[in-house]
N, C-alpha and C positions, 0 to 999 in steps of 0.2 A: 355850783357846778361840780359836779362828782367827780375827781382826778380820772376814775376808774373809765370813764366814757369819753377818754378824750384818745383818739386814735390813736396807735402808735405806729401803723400798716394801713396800705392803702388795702382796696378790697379786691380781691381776684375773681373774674374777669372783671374790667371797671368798672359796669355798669350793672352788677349783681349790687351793689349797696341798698339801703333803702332810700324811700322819696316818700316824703310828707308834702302832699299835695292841698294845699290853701285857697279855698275858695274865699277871696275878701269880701267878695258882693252878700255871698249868701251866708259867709261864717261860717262854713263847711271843711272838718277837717278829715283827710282819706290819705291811708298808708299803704303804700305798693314800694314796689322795688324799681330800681331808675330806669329799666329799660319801658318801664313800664309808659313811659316819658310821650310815647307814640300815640296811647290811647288819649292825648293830653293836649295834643298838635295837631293844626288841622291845616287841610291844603290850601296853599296862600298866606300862611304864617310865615315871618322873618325870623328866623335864631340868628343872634350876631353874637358871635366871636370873640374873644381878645386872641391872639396870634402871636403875642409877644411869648420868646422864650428864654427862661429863668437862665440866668449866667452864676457859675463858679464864685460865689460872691465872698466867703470865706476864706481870710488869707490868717495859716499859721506864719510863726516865724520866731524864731530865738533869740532875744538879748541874754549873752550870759548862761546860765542856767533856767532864766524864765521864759517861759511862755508866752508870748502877744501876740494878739489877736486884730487887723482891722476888716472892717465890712463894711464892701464898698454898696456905695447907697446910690450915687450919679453921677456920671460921669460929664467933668466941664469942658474938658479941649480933651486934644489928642493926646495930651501928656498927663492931666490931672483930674482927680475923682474927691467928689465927698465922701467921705468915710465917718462910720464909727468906729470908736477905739476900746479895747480893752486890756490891761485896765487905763481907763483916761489919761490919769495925772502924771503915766511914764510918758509918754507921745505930745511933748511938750514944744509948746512953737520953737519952729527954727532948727528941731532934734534930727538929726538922718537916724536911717534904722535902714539894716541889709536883711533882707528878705533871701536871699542864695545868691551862688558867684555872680548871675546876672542882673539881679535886677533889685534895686533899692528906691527908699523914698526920702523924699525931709518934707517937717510937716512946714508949712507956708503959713496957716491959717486956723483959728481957732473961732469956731461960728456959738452965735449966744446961747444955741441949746445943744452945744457939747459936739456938733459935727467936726469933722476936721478939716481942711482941705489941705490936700498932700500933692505931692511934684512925684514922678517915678522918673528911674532915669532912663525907661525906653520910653520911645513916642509912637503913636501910630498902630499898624499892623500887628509891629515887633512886640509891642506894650500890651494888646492883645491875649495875641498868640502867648506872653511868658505868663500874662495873669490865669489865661484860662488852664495852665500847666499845674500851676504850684494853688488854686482855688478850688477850694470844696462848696459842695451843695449847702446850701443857705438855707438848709432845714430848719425850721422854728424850736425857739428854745424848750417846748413843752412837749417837743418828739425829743424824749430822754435817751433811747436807745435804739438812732435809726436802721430799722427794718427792713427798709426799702432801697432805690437803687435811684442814682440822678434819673433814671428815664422815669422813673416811677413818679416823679416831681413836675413831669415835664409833660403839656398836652400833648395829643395823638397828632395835632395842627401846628405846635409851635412852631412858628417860622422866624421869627426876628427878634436876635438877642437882646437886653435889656433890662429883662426882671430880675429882682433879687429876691422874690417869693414868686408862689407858684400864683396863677390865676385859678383858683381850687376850684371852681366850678364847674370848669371846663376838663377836670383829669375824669371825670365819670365817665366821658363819651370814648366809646370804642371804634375802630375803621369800620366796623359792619353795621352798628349802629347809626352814624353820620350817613352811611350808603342806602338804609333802611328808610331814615328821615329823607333824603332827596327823592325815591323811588316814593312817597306818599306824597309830594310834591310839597314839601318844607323848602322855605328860601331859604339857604344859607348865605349868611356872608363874614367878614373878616376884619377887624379893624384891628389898629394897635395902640394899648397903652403900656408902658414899661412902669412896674410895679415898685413902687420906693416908700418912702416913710407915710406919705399924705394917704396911702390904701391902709397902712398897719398902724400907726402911731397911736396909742390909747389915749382917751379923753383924760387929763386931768386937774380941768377947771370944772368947777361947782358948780358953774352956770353952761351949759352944750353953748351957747350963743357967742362965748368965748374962746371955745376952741379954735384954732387956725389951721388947718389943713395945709399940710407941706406942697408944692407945685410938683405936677408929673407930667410927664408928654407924652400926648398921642397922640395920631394920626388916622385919618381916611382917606382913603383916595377918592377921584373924581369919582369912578364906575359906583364904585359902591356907596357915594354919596346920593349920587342920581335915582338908583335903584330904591335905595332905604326911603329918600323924597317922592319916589312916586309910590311905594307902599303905602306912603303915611297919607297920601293922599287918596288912594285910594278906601281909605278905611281898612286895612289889612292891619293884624297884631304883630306888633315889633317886639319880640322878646328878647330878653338880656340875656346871654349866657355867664352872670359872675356879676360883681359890682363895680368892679373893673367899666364893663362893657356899659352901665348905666349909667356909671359916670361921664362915658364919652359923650353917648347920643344927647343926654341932657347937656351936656355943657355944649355939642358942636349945634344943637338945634335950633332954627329959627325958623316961626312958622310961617315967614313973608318968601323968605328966600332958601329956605332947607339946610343941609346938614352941612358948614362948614368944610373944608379941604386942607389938605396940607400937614404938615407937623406946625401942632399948638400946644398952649398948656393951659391945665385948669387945677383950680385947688377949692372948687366947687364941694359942700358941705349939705348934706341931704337928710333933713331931720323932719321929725315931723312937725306938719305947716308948712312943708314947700310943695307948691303946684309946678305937679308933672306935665312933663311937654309932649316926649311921643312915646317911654315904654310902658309898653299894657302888661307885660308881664315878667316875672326876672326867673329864672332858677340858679341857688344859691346856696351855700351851705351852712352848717350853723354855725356860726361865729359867736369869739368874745366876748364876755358882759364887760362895761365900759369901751366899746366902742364905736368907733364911728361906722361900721356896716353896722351892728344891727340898729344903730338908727336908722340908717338908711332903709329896711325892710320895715322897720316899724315904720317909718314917714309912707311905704307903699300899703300896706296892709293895715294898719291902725296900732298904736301901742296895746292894746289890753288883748288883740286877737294876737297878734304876733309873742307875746309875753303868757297865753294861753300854748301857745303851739310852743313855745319853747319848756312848759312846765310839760306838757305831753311828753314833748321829744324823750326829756330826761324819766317820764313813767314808763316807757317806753323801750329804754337804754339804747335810743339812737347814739351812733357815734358820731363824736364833734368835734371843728376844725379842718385841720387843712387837709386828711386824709378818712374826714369822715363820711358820714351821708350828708342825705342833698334835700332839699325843698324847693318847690315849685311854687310859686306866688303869683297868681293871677287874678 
């Protein structure tokens, strides 16, 4: 993977980037630009959503002269959150650390693969309101020198806080775009997964089959379980918008009784050899070598066409990650 092709800005207007459009039936590969997305959609088609929006997840903070760093990963009650720590071995069970005059932690809990779980001493609203004060945007470690703006991290739809990274598939789409898609009569709809370690966490067993997917929660509500269940019934294309969004429908789906309700969770692992339930087609962007999305594209597309389109991309000099270009996989 070239360093030089890895975004460092997102693309101005959002949906001027490029889009490598994957035909899997016919092994067909065609490059347009993502507004392009239209000629691609056809009326009676579902785009579903993630709607979750990326929270302030970086907290600095002073011991002494040094610097430390946690990020928060999920939140358990009103008062306490999983965290990462940097560096680890200062943030030792039982340690408080003051964050400013208001608000402090101690750590309670030391989890086996290095999480933390921490007490803050506000609860509630207040606990809120001071993290999203003194937290910065949870830009990935491989954007060196961010470019961009928290909104610029944030979909044009985000509605409900939660993530700690962006659902990158979804920052392409523009308000005129989404309005273009309804007027060709594209379903839209809306679900929510809140984005944490089991989306980003790299593979690092030797066998994928060992990997363990961390637990994330989403949500669908009634209407737009109903809606999605009578698409699918109908024969209509259910597309993902992210992996996010793939993850949900395949994990809430069942073909007796349709799409699950309510706030659930899944830590559902999608590799190739798993049979897909209802999306027919995903747009995504290009992700990580060793991890678990582009398995997940490889398991829709096949590994050798998808690992084809990924040596393209790079002949190419698509940009890649989380403020890069996009793919269409159908």
């Amino acid at each position: 993977m070239p360093p030089e092709l890895i975004a460092q800005k997102p693309a101005t207007p959002r949906d001027s980037c490029k889009l490598m459009v994957l035909d899997s039936a016919k092994r067909q590969i065609e490059h347009k630009h993502f507004y392009d997305i239209l000629d691609y959609l056809n009326p009676g088609d579902v785009l579903v959503f993630n709607n979750s929006k990326v929270i302030p997840a970086r907290i600095l903070f002073k011991r002494g002269e040094r610097t430390l760093e946690i990020f928060l990963i999920r939140q358990k009650d009103h008062q306490r959150w999983f965290v990462l720590a940097k560096p680890g071995k200062v943030l030792k069970q039982g340690a408080e650390f003051k964050i400013n005059e208001n608000l402090s932690f101690v750590v309670e809990d030391i989890l086996e693969d290095g999480q933390r779980l921490v007490a803050f001493s506000l609860n509630g609203a207040d606990l809120e309101s001071e993290l999203f004060k003194v937290g910065l945007p949870p830009f990935p470690p491989y954007i060196k020198n961010p470019q961009a703006s928290f909104a610029d991290y944030q979909t044009v739809y985000a509605d409900k806080h939660g993530s700690v990274a962006a659902p990158t598939a979804g920052l392409h789409f523009t308000e005129e775009l989404l309005a273009k898609l309804k007027n060709k009569g594209i379903q839209l709809e809306f679900v929510t997964l809140h984005v944490g370690l089991g989306t980003f966490l790299p593979i690092k067993v030797p066998k994928i089959e060992e990997h363990k997917m961390h637990e994330e929660f989403f949500e669908i509500d009634d209407g737009t379980a109903g809606r999605l269940f009578k698409a699918q019934q109908e024969g209509r294309r259910i597309v993902a918008v992210g992996t996010t969004s793939v993850r949900v429908l395949e994990s809430a789906f069942d073909q007796k009784t349709g799409f699950a309700t309510g706030l659930q969770k899944t830590s559902i692992f999608i590799y190739p050899g798993y049979e897909w339930k209802c999306v027919r087609g995903m747009i995504t962007n290009f992700h990580l070598p060793q991890s678990s999305l582009l398995l997940l594209v490889s398991s829709f597309a096949g590994k050798d066409f998808t690992l084809k389109a990924y040596d393209e991309a790079i002949r190419r000099k698509y940009r890649f990650y989380s403020f890069g270009d996009a793919m269409f996989v159908f």
